[in-house]
Structure formats: structure tokens, C-alpha cells
TITOR-353805 format. One record per residue: residue number from 0; x, y, z of N, C-alpha, C, O in turn. Coordinates in Angstrom, 1 decimal, always signed. Example, Ala and Ser with C-alpha at 12.3 -4.5 7.8 and 13.67 -1.06 7.14 Angstrom:
% residues 2
[0,[+13.2,-5.7,+7.8],[+12.3,-4.5,+7.8],[+13.2,-3.3,+7.8],[+14.2,-3.3,+8.5]]
[1,[+12.8,-2.2,+7.1],[+13.7,-1.1,+7.1],[+12.9,+0.0,+7.9],[+13.4,+1.1,+8.0]]
% end
This chain:
% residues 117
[0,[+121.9,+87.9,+152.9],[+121.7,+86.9,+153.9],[+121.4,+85.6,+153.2],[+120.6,+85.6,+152.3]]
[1,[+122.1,+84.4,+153.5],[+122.0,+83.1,+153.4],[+120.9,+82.4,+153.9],[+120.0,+83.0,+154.6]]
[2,[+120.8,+81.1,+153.5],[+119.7,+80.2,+154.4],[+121.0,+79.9,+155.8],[+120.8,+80.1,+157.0]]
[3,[+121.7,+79.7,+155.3],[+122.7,+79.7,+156.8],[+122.5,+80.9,+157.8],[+122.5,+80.8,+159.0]]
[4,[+122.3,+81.8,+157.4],[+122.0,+82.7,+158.8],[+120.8,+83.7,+158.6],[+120.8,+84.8,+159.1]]
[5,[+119.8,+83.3,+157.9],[+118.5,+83.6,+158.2],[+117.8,+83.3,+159.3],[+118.0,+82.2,+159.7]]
[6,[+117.0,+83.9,+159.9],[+116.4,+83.8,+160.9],[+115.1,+83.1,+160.8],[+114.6,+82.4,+161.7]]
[7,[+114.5,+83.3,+159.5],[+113.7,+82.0,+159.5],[+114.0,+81.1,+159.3],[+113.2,+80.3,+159.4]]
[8,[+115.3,+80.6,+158.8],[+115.8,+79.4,+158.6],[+115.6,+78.7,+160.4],[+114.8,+77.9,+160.8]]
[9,[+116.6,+79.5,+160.9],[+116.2,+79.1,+162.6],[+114.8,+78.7,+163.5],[+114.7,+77.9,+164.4]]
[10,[+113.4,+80.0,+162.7],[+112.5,+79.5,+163.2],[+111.7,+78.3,+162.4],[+110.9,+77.6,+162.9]]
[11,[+112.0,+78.0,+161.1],[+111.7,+76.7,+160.7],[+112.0,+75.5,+161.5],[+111.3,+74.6,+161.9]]
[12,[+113.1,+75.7,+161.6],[+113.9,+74.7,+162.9],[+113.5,+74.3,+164.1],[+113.6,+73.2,+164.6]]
[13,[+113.1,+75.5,+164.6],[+112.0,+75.3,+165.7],[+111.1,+74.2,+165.9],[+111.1,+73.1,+166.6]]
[14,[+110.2,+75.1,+164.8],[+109.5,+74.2,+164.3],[+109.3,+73.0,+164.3],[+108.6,+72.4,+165.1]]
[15,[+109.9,+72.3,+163.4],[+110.8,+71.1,+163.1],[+110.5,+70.6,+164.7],[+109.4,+70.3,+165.2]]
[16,[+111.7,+70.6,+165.3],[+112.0,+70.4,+166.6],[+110.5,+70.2,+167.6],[+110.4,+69.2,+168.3]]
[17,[+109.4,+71.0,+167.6],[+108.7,+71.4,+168.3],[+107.8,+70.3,+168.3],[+107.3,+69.8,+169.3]]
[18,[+107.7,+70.1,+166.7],[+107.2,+68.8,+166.3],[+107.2,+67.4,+167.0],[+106.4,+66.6,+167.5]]
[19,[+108.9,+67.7,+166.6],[+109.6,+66.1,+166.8],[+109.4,+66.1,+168.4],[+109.5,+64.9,+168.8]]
[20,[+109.0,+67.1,+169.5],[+108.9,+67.2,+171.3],[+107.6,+66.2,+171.0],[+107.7,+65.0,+171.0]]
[21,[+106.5,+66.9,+170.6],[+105.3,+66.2,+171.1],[+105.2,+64.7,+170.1],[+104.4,+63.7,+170.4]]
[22,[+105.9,+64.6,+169.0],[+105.9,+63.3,+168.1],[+106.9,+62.1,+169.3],[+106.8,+60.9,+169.1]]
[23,[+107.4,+62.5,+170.0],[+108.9,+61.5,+171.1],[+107.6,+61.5,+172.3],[+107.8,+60.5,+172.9]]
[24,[+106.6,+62.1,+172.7],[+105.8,+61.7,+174.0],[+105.2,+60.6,+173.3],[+104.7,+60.7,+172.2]]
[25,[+105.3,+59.4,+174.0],[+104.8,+58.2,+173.8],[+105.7,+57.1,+173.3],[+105.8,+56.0,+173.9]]
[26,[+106.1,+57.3,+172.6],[+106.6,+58.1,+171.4],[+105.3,+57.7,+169.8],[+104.4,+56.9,+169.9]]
[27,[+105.5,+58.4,+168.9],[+104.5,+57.8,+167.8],[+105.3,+56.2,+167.2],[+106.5,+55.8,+167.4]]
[28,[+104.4,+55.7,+166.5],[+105.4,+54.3,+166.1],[+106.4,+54.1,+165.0],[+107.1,+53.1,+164.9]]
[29,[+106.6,+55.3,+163.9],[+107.7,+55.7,+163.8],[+109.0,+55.6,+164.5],[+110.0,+55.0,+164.1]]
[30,[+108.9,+56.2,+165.3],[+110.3,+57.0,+166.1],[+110.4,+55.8,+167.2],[+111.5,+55.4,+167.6]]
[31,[+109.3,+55.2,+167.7],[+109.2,+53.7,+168.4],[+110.5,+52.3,+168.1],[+111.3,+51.6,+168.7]]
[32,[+109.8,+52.8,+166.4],[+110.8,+51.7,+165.9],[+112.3,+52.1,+165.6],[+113.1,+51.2,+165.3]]
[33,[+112.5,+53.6,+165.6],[+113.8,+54.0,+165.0],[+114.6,+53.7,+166.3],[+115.7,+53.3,+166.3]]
[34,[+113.8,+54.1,+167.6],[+114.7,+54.0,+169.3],[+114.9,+52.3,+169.1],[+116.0,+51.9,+168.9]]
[35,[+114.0,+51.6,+169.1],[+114.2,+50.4,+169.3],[+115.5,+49.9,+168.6],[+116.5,+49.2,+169.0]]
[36,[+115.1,+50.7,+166.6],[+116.4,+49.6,+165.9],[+118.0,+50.0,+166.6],[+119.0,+49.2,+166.5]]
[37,[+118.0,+51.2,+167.3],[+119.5,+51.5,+167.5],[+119.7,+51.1,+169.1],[+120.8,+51.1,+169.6]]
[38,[+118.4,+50.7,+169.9],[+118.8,+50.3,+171.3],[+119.0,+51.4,+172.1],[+120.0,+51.5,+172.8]]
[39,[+118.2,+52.2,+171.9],[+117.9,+53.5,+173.4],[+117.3,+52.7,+174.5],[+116.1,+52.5,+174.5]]
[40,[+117.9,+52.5,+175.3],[+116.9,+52.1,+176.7],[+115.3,+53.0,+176.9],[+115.1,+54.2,+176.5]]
[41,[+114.6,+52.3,+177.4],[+113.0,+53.1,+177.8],[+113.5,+53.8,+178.7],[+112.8,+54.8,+178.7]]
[42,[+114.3,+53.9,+179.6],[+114.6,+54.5,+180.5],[+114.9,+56.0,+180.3],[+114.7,+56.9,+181.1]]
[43,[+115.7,+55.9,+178.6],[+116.0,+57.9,+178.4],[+115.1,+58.3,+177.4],[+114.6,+59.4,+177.0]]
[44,[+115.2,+57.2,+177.1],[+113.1,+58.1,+176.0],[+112.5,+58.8,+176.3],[+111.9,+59.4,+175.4]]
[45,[+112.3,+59.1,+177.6],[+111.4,+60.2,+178.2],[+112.1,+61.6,+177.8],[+111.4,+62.5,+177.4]]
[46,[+113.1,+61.8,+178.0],[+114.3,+62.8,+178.1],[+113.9,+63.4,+176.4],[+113.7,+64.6,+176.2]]
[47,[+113.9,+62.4,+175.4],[+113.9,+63.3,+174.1],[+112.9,+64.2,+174.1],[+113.5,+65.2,+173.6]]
[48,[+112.0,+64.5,+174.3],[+110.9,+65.8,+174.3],[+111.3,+66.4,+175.0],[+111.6,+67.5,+174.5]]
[49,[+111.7,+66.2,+176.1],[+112.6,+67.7,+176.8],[+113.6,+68.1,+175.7],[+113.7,+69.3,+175.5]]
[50,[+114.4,+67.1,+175.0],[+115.9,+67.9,+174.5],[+115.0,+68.4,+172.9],[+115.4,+69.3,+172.2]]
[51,[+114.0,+67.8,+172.6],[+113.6,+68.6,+171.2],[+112.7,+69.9,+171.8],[+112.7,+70.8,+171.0]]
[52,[+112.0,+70.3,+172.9],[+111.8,+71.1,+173.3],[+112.5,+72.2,+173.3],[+112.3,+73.3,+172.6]]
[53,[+113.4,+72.0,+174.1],[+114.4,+73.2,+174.6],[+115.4,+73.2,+173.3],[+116.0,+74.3,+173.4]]
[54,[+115.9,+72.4,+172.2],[+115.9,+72.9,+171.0],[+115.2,+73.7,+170.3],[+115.8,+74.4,+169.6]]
[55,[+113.8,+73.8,+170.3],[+113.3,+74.5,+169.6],[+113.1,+75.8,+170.2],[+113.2,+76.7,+169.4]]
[56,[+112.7,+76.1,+171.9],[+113.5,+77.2,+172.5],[+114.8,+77.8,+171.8],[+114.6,+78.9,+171.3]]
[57,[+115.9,+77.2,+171.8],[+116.9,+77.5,+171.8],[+117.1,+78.3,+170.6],[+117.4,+79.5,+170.5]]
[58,[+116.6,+77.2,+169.5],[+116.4,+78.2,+168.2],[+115.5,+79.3,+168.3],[+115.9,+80.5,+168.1]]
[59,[+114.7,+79.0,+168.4],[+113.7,+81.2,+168.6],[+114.5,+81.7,+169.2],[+114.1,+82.8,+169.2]]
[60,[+115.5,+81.8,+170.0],[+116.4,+82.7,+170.5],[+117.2,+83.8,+169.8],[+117.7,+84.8,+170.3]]
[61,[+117.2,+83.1,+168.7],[+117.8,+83.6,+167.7],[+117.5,+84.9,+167.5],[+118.3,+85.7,+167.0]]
[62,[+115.9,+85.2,+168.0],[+115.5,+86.7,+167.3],[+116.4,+87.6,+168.4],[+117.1,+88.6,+168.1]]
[63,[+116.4,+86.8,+170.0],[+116.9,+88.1,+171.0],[+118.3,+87.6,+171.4],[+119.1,+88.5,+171.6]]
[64,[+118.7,+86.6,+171.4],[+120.2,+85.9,+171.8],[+120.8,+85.5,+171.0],[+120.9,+84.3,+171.1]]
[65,[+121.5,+86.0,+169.8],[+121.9,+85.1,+168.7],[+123.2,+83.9,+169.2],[+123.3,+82.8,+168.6]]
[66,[+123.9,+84.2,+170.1],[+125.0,+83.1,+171.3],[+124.0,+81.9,+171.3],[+124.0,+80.9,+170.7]]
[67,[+123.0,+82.5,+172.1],[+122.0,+80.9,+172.6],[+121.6,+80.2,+171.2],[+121.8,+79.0,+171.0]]
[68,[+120.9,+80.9,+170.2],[+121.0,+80.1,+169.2],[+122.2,+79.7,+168.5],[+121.8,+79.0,+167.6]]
[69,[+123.4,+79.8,+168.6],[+124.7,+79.5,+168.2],[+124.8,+78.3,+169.0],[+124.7,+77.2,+168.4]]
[70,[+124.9,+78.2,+170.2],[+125.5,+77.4,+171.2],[+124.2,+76.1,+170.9],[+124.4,+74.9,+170.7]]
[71,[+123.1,+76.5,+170.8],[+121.6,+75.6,+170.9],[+122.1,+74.6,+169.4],[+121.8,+73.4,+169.3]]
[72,[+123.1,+75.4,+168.3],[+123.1,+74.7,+166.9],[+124.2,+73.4,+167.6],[+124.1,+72.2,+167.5]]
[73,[+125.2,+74.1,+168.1],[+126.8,+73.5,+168.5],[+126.0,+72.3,+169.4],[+126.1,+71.2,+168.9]]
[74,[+125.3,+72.4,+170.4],[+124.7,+71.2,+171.2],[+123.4,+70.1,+170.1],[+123.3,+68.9,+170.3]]
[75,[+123.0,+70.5,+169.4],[+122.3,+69.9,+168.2],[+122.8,+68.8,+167.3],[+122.4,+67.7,+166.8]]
[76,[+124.3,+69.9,+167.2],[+125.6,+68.9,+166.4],[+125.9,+67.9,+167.2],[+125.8,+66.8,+166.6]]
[77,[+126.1,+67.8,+168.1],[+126.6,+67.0,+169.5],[+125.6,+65.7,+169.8],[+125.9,+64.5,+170.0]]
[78,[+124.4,+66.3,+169.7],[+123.2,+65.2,+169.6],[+123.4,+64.5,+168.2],[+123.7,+63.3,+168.1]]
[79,[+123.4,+65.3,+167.2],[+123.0,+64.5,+165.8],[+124.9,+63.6,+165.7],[+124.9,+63.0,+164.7]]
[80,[+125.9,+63.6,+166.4],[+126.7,+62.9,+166.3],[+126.6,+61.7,+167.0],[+126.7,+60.6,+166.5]]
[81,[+126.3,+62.1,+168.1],[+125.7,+60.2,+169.0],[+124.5,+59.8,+168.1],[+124.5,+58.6,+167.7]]
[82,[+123.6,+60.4,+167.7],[+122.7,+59.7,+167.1],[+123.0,+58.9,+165.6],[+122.4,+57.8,+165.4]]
[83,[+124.0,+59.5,+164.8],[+125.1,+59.2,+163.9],[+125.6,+57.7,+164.4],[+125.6,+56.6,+163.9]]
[84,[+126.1,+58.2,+165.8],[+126.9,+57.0,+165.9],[+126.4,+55.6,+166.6],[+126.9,+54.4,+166.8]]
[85,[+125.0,+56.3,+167.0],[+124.3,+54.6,+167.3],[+123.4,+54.1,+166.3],[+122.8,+53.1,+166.4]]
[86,[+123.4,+55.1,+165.0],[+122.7,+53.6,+163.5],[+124.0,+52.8,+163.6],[+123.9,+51.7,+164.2]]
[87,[+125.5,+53.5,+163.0],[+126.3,+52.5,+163.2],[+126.7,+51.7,+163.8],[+127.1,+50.7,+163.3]]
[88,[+126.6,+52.1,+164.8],[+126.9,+50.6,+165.9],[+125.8,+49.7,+165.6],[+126.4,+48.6,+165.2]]
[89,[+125.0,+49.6,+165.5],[+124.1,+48.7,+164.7],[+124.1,+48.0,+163.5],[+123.5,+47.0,+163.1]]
[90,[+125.1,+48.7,+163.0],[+124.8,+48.7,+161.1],[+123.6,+48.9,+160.8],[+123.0,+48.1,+160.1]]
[91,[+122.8,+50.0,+161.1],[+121.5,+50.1,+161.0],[+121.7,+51.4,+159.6],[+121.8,+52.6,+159.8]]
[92,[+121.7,+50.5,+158.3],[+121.4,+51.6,+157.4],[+120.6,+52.0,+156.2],[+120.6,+52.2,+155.0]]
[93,[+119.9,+52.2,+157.4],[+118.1,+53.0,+156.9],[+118.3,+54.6,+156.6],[+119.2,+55.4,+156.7]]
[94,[+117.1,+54.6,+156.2],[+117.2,+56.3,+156.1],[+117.1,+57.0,+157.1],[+117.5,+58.2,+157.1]]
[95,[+116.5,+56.5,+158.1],[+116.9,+57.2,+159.5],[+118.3,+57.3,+159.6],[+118.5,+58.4,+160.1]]
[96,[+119.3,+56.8,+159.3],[+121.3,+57.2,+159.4],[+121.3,+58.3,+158.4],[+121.9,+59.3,+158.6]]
[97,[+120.5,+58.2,+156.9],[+120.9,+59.1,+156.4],[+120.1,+60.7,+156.9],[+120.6,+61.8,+156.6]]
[98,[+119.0,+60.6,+157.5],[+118.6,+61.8,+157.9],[+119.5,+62.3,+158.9],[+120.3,+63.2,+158.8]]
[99,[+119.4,+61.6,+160.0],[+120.4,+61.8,+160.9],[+121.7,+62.9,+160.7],[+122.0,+63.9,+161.3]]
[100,[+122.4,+62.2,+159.6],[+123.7,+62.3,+158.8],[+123.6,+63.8,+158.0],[+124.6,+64.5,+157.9]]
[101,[+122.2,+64.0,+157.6],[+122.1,+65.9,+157.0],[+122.1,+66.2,+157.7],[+123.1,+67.0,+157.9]]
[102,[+121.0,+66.1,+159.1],[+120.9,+66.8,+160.2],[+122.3,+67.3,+161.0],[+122.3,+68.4,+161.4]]
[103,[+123.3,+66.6,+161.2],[+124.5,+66.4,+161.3],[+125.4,+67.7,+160.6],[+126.0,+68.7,+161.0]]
[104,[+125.1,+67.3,+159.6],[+126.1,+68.7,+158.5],[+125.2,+69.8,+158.6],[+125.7,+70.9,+158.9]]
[105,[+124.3,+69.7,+158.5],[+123.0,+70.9,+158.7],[+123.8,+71.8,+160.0],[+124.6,+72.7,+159.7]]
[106,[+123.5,+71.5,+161.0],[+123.8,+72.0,+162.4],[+125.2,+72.2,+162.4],[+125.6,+73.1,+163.1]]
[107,[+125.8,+71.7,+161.9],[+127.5,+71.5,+162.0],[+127.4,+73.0,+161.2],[+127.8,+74.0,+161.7]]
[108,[+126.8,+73.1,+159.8],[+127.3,+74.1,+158.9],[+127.0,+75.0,+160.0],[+127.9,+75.6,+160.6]]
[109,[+125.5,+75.1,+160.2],[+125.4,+76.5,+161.1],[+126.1,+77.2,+162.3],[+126.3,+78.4,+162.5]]
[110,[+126.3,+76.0,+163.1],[+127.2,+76.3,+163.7],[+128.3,+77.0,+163.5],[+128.7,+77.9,+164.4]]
[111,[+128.9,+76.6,+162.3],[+130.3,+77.5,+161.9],[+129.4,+78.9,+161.7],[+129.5,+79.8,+162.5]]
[112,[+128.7,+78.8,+160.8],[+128.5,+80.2,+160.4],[+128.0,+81.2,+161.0],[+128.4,+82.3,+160.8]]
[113,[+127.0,+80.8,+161.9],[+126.3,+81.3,+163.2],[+125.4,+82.2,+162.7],[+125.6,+82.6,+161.6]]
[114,[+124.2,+82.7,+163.4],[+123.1,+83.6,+163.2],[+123.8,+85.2,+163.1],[+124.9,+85.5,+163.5]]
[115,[+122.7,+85.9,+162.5],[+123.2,+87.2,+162.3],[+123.1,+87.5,+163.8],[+122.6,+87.0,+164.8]]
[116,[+124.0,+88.8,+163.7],[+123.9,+89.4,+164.8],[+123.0,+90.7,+165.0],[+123.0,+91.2,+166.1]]
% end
């Protein structure tokens, strides 16, 4: 078994994610200033703690649904590509683009490779 399809790799992830839900309520002034530099409207800000939530759902799935955590990586990829593509639109290139940008291949790899079954 890999870090690619370990299962704590997945609940690390969680993790991660579960984090970043209650770190996006308000939001903290971090992540304040990262929405602001790329121009998210206040209007869908609210929405990111739901989607790091139910990512990090998605991931513990992993122990009983390995699909749902497959499909939770493939919609992750999907996020971390708009997110990708609005530093750029900006020229915004901070380390928020390059985190972004692992996060990106991160999810993308797993995706391919998918959780054990």
C-alpha cells in the first residue's frame, strides 16, 4: 500500500478539510485575504464550509464507500482547478497558487489511482 491509496492518507485529508470548514466560517483573516486577492464575491463565501465539510465527509468514506471517496477526490480536483484558475486570472502569484497547484496534482493523482477497495 501507497500513500496514494492508504486510508489514512484519506483520513488525514479529512482532516485537513474539516479544518479548513470551520477556518472559511467568518472566514479567519488569512483565507479573508486569499478570497479577497482572487475576487470571490461575499455572496459564495458562505458556501465554502459546506464544500470543505462535505469533503471531509466524503473522504472518511473511504473506510465504507471507496466510489464516494473516489468521486469526493475527482470533485476536489474540480474545485482545486477553478481555484487554480482564479490566482491566474489575477496574476495573483503567491503561495496561495502554489498551494492550490499541489492540491491540484494531489487530488488529480488520487483520483487516478483511487482508494483500496
Amino acid at each position: 500500500m501507497t500513500v496514494m491509496t492508504s486510508k489514512k492518507t484519506y483520513a488525514a485529508l479529512a482532516a485537513f478539510h474539516a479544518v479548513d470548514a470551520v477556518a472559511s466560517i467568518g472566514p479567519i483573516a488569512p483565507i479573508k485575504k486569499s478570497l479577497d486577492d482572487v475576487g470571490l464575491p461575499e455572496d459564495v463565501r458562505p458556501v465554502l464550509p459546506v464544500v470543505h465539510a462535505a469533503a471531509a465527509v466524503g473522504l472518511l468514506s473511504v473506510f465504507r464507500f471507496p466510489w464516494l471517496a473516489r468521486l469526493t477526490t475527482f470533485m476536489l480536483t474540480v474545485y482545486f482547478v477553478l481555484a487554480v484558475g482564479s490566482h491566474v486570472r489575477v496574476r495573483d502569484w503567491s503561495p496561495n497558487l502554489v498551494a492550490a497547484s499541489s492540491l491540484l496534482a494531489f487530488y488529480g493523482a488520487l483520483t487516478v489511482k483511487g482508494p483500496p477497495r
